[in-house]
matplotlib code that plots the C-alpha trace (Angstrom):
import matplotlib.pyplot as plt

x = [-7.4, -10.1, -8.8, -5.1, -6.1, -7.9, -5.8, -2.5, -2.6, -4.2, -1.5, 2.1, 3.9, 2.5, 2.1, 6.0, 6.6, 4.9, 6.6, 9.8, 8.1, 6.8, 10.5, 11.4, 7.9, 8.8, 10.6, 8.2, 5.1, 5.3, 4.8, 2.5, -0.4, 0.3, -0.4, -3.6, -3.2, -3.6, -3.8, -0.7, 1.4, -0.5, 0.7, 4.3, 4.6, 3.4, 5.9, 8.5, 11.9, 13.9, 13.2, 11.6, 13.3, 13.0, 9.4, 8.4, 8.5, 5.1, 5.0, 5.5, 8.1, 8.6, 9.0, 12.4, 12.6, 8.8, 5.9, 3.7, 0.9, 0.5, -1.2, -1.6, -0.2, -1.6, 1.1, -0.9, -0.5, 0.5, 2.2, 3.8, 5.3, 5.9, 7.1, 7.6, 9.9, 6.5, 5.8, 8.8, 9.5, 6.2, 7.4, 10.5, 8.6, 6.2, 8.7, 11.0, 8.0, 7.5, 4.8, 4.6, 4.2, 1.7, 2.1, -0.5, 0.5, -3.1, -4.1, -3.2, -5.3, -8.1, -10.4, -10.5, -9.2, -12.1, -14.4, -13.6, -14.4, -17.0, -16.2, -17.9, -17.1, -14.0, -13.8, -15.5, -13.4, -10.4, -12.2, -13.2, -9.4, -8.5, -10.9, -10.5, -6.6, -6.6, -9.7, -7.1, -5.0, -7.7, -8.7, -4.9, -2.8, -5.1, -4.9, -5.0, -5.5, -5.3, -3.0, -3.1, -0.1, -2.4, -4.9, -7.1, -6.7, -7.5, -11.0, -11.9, -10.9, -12.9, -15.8, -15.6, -18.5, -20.6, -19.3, -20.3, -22.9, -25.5, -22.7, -23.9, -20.4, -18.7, -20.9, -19.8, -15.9, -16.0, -17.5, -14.9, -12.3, -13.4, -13.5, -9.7, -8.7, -6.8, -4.7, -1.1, -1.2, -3.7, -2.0, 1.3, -0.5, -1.6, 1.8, 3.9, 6.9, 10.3, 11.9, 14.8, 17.7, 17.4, 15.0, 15.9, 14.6, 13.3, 10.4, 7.4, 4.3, 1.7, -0.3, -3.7, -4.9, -8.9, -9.4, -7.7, -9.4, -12.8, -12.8, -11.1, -11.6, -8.1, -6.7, -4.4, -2.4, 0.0, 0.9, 1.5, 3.6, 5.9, 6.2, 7.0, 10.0, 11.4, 10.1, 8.6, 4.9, 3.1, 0.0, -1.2, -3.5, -6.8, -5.7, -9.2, -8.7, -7.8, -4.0, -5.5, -4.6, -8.0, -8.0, -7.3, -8.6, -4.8, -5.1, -8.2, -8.8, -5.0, -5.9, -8.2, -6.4, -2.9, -4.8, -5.7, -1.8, -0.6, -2.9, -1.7, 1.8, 1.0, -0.1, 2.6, 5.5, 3.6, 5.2, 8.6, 9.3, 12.4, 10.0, 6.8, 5.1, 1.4, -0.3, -0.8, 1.0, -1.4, -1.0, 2.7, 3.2, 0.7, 2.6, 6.1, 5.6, 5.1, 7.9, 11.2, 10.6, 10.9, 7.6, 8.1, 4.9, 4.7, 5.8, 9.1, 10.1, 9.1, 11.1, 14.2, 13.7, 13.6, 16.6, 16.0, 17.2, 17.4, 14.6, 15.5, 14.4, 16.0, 19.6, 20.3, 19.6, 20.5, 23.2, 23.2]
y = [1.0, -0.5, -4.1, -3.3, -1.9, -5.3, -7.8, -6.8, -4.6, -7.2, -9.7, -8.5, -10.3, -8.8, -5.6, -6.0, -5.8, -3.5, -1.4, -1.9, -0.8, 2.1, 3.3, 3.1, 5.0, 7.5, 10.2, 10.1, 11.0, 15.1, 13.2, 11.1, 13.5, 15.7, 12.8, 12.4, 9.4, 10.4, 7.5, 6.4, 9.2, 9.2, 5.5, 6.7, 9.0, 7.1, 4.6, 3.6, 5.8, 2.1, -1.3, -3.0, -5.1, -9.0, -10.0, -11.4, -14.7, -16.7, -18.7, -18.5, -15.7, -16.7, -14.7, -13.4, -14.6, -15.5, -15.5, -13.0, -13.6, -14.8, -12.8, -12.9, -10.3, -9.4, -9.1, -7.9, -6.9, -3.4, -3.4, -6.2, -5.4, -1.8, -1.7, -5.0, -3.5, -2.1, -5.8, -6.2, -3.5, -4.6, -8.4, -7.0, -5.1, -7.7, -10.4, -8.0, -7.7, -11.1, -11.5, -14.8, -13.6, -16.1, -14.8, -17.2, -18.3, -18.4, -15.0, -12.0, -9.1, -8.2, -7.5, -3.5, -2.7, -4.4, -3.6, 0.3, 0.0, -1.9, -5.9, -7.2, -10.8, -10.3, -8.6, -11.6, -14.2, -12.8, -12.3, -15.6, -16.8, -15.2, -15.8, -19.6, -18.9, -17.0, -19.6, -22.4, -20.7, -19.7, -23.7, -24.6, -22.9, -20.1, -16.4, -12.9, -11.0, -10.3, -7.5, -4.9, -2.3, -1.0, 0.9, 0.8, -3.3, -2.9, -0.5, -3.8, -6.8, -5.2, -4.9, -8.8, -10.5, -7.7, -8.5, -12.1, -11.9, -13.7, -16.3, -19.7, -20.8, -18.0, -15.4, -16.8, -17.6, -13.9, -12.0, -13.8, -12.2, -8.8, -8.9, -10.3, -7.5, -4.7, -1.6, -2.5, 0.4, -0.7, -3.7, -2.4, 0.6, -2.5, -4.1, -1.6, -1.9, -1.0, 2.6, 3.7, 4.8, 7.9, 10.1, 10.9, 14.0, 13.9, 15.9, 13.6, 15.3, 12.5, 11.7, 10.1, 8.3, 8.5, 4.7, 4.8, 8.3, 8.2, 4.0, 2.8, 5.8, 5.1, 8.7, 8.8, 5.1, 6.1, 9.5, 8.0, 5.2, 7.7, 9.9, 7.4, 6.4, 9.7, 11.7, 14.8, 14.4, 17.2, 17.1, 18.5, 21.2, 20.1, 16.7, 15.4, 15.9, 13.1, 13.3, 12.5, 8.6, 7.0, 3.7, 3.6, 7.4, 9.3, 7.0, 7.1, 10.8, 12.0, 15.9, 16.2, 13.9, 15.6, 19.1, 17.2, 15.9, 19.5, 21.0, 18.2, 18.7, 22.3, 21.5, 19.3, 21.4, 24.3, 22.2, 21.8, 18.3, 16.0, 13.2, 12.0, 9.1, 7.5, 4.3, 3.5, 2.4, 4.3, 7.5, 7.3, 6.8, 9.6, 12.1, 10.7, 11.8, 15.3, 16.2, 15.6, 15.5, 11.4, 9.8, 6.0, 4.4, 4.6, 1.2, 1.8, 4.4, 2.6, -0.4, 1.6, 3.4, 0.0, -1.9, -2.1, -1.1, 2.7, 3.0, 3.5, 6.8, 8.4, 7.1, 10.3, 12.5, 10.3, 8.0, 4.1]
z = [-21.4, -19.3, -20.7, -19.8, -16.0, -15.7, -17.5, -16.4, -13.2, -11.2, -11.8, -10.0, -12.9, -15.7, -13.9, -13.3, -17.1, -18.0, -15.2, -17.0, -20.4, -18.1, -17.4, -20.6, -22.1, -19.1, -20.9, -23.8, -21.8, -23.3, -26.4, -25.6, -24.2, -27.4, -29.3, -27.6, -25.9, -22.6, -20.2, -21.8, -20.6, -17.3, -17.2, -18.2, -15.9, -13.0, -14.1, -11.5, -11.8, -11.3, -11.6, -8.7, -6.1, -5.8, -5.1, -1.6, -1.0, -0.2, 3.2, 6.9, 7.9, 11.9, 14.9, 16.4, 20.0, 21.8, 19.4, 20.4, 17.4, 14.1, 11.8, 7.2, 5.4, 2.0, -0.7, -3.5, -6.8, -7.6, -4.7, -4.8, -8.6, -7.9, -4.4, -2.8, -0.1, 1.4, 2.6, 3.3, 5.6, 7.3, 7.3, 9.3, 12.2, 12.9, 13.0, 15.0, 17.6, 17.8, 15.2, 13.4, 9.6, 6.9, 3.2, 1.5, -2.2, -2.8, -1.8, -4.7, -5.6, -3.5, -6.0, -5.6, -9.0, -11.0, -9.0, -9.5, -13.2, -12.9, -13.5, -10.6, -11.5, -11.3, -8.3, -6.6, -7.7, -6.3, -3.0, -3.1, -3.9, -0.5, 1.8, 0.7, 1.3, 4.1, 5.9, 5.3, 7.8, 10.2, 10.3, 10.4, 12.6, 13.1, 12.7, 15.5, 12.5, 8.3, 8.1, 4.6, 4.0, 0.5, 2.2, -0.5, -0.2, 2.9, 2.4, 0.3, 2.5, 5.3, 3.0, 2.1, 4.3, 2.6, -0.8, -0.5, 1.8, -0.5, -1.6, 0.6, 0.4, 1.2, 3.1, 6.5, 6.1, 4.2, 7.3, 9.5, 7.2, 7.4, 11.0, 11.3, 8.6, 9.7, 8.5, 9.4, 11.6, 13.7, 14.4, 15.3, 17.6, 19.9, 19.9, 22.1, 19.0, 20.1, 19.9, 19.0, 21.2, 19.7, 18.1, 14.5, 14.1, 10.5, 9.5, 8.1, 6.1, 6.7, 3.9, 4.8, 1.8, 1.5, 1.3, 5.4, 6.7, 4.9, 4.1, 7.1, 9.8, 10.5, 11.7, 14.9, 14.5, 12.1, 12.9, 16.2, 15.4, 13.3, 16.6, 18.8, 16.2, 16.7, 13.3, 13.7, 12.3, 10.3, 9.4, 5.6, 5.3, 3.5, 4.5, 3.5, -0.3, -2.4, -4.3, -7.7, -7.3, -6.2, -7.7, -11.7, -11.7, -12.5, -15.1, -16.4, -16.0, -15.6, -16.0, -13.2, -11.1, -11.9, -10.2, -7.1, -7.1, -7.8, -5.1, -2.3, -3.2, -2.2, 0.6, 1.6, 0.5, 2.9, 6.0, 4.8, 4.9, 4.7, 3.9, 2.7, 4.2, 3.0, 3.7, -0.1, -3.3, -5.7, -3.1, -3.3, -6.7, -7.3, -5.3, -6.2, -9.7, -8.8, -6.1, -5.6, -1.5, -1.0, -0.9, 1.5, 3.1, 6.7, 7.5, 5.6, 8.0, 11.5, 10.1, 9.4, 12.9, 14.6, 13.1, 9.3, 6.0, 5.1, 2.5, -0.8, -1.9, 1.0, 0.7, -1.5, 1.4, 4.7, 3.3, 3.9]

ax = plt.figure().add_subplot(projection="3d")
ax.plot(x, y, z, "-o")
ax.set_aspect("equal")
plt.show()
């Protein structure tokens, strides 16, 4: 399993087939945990209920009307296969607000997942990809800021100039990356974004993934963004315990990890919400598999307050 989680998740393409497989294996998880194989029907069930949109295109998205900034936004690799409509939403605000958007071809998983289990080299290669990609752009047009919607990416990126620090080719061009790198939230708290006419009304349980509280000590920006769009922001009791995801850990130790998801989803369900919103894939997808309360990432929701699409798992319940 240890091969698979670093072999294929790290890579959106291969991470995108085996999604589909995923779907398909989805209704034979039951079988597979009494078979034994365990990570297997932790995998299954984790597995998206549909298959994934179009993946997001690499480049320069511009600004609508006066640029304001210019800024990189990480794709990434799980979230790019399972949910590219997270970066897409967040492509959408920025360039809304007046936020030139970079995605960098060259820049792809930040590293996080092998360094969880352990593959250090790994890890540092694919840091080393995207500080090199995102340095180009620094050197070229230049950048205000390296923007991640994974928190988990982002706990990572902002470690970088640590990472590398005893690389002689890297150490310096890595710390200036960390500095630039932000939670998308943080960003878009110091932009002022546009509100809507009116206030929707929709009750959000906010999910604070560990890798933004305890990694980032990101707490208030979110929870205020989603207010000022008009939702109605709950916070979660115990909202310091992990859902189960942390990293590959539903998958490599899905009983414990399905308690943790069983006890948040308590929690959550304790403020009677219309939606769920988080700042990570892995937290989503974690909870997602355990409620049928619509689980969107935060940026999602303050795009389709300010002019965007209706995300997807809430159609059912809001139309569009």
């Amino acid at each position: 399993m240890r091969a698979f989680l670093a072999n294929v998740m790290p890579y959106p393409r291969r991470l995108r087939a085996a999604s589909v497989l995923g779907i398909a294996a989805k209704p034979f998880a039951p079988l597979l945990a009494l078979l034994g194989l365990m990570p297997l029907a932790a995998a299954a069930r984790l597995a998206p209920l549909r298959a994934p949109g179009a993946m997001t295109e690499a480049g320069v998205h511009p600004a609508s009307g006066v640029r304001r900034g210019r800024v990189a936004l990480l794709a990434g690799c799980a979230n790019e296969a399972l949910a590219p409509q997270i970066t897409q939403a967040a492509i959408r605000v920025l360039n809304r607000n007046g936020v030139e958007v970079v995605v960098a071809a060259d820049a792809g998983c930040c590293g996080s997942l092998e360094h969880h289990i352990g593959r250090e080299a790994g890890a540092l290669a694919k840091a080393r990809a995207n500080v090199e990609a995102w340095s180009r752009e620094i050197e070229g047009e230049g950048l205000d800021a390296i923007l991640i919607t994974i928190s988990g990416c982002g706990t990572t990126v902002k470690d970088y100039g640590f990472m590398l620090r005893t690389d002689p080719a890297c150490a310096a061009p890595a710390a200036k990356v960390s500095a630039l790198a932000r939670d998308i939230s943080e960003y878009l708290a110091t932009l002022g974004i546009a509100t809507p006419a009116k206030p929707c009304g929709l009750t959000v349980a906010y999910h604070s993934a560990c890798s933004l509280q305890h990694g980032q000590r990101v707490h208030r920006e979110p929870k205020d963004l989603l207010a000022a769009c008009g939702f109605v922001v709950k916070d979660i009791p115990e909202a310091h315990l992990c859902c189960g995801s942390a990293g590959t850990y539903n998958i490599m130790q899905p009983e414990i990890a399905g308690q943790l998801r069983d006890r948040k989803i308590g929690n959550i369900e304790k403020t009677a919400p219309d939606i769920i919103a988080a700042g990570n894939i892995g937290c989503i997808a974690q909870i997602a598999s355990g409620t049928g309360i619509p689980v969107v990432h935060s940026v999602e929701l303050i795009d389709w307050a300010t002019g965007g699409p209706v995300p997807e798992p809430l159609k059912a319940r809001v139309g569009g």
